[in-house]
C-alpha positions in Angstrom: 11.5 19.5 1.0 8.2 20.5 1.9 9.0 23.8 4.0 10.2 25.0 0.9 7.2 25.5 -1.3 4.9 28.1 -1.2 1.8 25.3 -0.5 -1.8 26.1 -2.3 -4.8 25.7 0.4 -7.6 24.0 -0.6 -10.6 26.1 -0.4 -14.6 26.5 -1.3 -15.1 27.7 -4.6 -18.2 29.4 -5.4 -20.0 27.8 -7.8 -23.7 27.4 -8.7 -26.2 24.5 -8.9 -26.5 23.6 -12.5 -30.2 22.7 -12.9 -31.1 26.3 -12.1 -29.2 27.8 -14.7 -30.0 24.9 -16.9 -34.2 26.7 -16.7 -32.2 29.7 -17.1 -30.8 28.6 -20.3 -34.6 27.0 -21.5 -35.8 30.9 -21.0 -33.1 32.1 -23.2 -33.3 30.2 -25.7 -37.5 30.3 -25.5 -36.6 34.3 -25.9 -33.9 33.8 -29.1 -37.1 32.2 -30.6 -39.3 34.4 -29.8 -36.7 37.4 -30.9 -36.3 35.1 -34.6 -40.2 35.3 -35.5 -40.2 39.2 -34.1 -37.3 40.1 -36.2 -39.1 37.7 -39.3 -42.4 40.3 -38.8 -41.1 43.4 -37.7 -37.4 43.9 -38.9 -36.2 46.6 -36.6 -33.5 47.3 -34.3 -34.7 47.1 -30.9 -36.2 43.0 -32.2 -32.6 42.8 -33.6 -31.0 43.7 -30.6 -32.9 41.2 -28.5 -31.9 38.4 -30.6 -28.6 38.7 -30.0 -28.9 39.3 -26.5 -31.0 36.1 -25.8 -28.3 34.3 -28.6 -25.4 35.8 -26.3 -26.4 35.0 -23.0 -27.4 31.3 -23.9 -23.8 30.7 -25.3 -22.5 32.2 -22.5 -24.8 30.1 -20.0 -24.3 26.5 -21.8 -20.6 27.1 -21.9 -20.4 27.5 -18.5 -22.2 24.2 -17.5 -20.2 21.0 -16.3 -20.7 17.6 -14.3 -18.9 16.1 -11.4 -19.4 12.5 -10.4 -19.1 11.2 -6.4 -15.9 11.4 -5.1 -14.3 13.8 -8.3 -13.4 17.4 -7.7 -12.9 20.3 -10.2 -10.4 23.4 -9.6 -11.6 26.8 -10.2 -9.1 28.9 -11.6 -9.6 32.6 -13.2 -6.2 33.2 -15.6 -4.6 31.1 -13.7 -5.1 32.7 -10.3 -6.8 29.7 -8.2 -10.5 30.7 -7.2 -10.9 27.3 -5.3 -12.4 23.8 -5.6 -15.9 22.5 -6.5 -16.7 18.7 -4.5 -20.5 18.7 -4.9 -21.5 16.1 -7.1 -24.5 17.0 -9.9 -24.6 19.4 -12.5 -22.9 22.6 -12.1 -22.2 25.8 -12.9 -19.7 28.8 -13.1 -19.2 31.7 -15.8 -17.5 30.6 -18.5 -14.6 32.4 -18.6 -13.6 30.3 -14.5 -11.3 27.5 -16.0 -12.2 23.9 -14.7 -9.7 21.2 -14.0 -11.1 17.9 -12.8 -9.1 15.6 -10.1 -10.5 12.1 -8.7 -10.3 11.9 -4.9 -10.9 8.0 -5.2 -8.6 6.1 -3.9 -6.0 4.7 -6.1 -4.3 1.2 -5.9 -0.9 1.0 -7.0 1.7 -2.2 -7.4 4.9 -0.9 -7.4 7.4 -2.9 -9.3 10.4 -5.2 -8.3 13.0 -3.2 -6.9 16.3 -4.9 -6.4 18.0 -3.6 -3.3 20.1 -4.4 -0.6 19.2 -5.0 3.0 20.8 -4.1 5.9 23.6 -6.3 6.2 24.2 -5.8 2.5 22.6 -9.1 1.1 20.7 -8.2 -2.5 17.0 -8.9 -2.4 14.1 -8.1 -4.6 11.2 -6.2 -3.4 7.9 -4.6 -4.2 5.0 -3.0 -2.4 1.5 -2.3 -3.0 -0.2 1.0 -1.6 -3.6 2.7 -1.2 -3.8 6.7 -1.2 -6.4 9.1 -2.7 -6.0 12.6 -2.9 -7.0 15.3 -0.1 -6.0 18.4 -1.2 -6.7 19.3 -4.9 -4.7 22.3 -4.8 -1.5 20.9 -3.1 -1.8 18.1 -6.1 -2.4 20.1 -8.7 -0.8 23.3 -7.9 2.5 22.3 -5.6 3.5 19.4 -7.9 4.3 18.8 -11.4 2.1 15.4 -12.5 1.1 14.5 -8.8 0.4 10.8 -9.8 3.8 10.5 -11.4 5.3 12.3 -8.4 3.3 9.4 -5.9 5.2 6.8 -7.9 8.6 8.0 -7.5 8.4 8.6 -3.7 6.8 5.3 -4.1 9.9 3.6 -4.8 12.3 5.6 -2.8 9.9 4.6 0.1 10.2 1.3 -0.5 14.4 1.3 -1.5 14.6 3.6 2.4 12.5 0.3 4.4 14.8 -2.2 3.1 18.0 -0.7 4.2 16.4 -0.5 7.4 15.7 -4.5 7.7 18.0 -7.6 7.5 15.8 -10.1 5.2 16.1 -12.9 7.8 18.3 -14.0 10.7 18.8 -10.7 12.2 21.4 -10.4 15.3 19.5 -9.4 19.0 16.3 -10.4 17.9 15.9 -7.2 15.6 12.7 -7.1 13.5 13.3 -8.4 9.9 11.6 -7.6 6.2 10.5 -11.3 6.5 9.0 -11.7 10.0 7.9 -8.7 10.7 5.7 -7.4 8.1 3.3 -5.6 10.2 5.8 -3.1 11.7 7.7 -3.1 8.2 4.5 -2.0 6.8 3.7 0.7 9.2 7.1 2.2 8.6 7.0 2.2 5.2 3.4 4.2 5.4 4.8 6.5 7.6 8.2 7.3 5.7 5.7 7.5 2.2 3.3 9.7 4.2 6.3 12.1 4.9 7.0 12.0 1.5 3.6 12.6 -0.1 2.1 15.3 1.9 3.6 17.6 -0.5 1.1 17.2 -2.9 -2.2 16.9 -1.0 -2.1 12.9 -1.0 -2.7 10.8 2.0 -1.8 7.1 2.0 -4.4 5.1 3.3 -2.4 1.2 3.5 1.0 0.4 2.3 2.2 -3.2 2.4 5.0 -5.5 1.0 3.5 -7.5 -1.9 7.3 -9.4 -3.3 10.2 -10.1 -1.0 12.9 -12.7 -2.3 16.1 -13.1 -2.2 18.2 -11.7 -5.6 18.6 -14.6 -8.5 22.6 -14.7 -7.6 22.2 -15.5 -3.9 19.3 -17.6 -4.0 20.2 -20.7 -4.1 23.2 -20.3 -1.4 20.4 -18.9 1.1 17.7 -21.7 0.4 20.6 -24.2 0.8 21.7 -22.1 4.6 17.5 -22.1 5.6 17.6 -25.9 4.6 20.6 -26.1 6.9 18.9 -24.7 9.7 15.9 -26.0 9.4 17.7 -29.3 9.9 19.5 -28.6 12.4 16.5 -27.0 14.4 14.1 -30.1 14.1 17.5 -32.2 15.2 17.4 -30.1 18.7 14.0 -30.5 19.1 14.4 -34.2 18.6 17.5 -34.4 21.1 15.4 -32.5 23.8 12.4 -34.6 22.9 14.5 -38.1 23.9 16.5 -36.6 26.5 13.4 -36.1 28.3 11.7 -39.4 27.3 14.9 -41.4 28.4 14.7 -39.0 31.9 11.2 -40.2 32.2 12.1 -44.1 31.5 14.9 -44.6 34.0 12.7 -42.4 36.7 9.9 -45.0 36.0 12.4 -47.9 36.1 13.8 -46.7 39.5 10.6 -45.9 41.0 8.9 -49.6 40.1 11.9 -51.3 40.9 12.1 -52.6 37.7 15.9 -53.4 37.1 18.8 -52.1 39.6 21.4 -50.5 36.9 24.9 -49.4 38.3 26.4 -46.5 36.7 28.0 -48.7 34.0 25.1 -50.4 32.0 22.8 -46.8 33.3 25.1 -45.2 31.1 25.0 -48.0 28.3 20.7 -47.6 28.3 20.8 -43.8 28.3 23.4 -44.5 25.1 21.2 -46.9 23.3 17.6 -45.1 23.8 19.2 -41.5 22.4 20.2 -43.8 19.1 16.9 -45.6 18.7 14.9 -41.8 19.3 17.4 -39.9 17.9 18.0 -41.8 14.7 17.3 -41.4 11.0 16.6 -45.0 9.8 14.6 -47.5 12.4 17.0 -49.8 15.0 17.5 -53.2 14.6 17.1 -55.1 17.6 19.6 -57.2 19.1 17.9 -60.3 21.5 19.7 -61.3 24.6 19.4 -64.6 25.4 22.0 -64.4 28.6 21.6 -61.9 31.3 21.8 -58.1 31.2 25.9 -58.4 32.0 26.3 -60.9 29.0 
């Protein structure tokens, strides 16, 4: 898309410093004056002449005066042929008949709204980004693009719709990256593909980060119910391997002390009654035995 436009260079225009033709325009007008009370005496033509010089060339001076702030830019154009672009803050100046079309180079923060997409394995999700990017080249922006800022937004979005059919929300196969736990490297692709996009019209993104990222309304409540499941069933392992290794650690210590000789038999009944006592939900209740261990 790019290779096919014709793309407008930024360049240097030349324009002058303001406050020196401002005393340019005090001497004119101090000479229109002057020429007024001449002509008021002396009525002739050369007095008359004067006046409207002086009249003339402090229209033509004021009207060529204008005022850029820090980090604004105006574009210099001459019938619409582009003549270049003024950065230098201040009061400035250029002849009157230069057009002037001022552009902010500040940077610009823009929240994208909820998009509702799907991700890669097809599950519908809502998502939304936020980005930073300022313009760097007036001309591209003005000149290569029709409304630059509305033209930012849309690639904006088809950014953001490209990223998420890259990503699985969650519980991607082989360990891939996902939209959920990988934000950092979802965040650098998406600036990268909106850079690509962008460059078009002069505009550089400076940050570009996932700000929403939910599961749609009509799978919500199917997903939170398959995270609950897992979550169970995770904390469950942990708590098997957890009194697998404290009932390893019991019948080492037993055998090592000389505690209690266990055969195979009531080894096996021990090992079966610790895992229920760690591994259950509600407490045990104990059971006292008054005869011996075989009893």
């Amino acid at each position: 898309m790019a290779d096919m436009l014709n793309h407008t260079a930024e360049r240097k225009a030349n324009s002058s410093n303001g406050g020196l033709m401002l005393f340019v325009a005090l001497l004119t007008l101090i000479g229109s004056v002057w020429a007024t009370t001449e002509l008021a005496r002396y009525e002739t033509g050369s007095t008359t002449l004067m006046l409207v010089l002086f009249v003339t060339a402090f229209i033509l001076i004021i009207c060529g005066f204008y005022s850029l702030q820090p980090n604004e830019a105006a574009a210099i154009s001459l019938f619409g042929n582009y003549k270049g672009t003024d950065r230098t803050p201040g009061l400035r100046w250029v002849l009157p008949w230069y057009g002037r079309k001022k552009i902010s180079v500040r940077a610009r923060n823009v929240a994208g709204e909820k998009l509702k997409v799907n991700d890669k394995r097809g599950n519908p999700i809502e998502i939304a980004a936020v980005v930073v990017w300022r313009v760097t080249d007036t001309a591209r922006a003005l000149f290569d693009v029709d409304q630059y800022q509305t033209f930012v937004d849309i690639q904006i979005e088809t950014a953001v719709r490209e990223i998420a059919s890259h990503f699985a929300y969650d519980h991607a196969e082989h360990e891939e990256p996902t939209l959920r736990g990988a934000a950092d490297q979802v965040s650098a692709l998406l600036k990268e593909k909106l850079q690509e996009r962008v460059i078009v019209a002069g505009v550089i993104v400076d940050d570009a980060k996932l700000s929403h990222l939910a599961y749609a309304p009509e799978i919500a409540g199917a997903m939170l119910r398959r995270q609950q499941a897992e979550a169970v069933l995770a904390a469950r392992r942990y708590i098997v391997q957890g009194a697998v290794q404290m009932v390893e650690h019991a019948l080492e210590q037993l055998s090592e002390r000389d505690i209690v000789k266990l055969d195979d038999e009531r080894r096996a009944a021990m090992v079966s009654n610790l895992l229920v006592v760690l591994c259950g939900d509600r407490d045990a209740q104990p059971v006292v035995n008054t005869g011996t261990i075989y009893q």
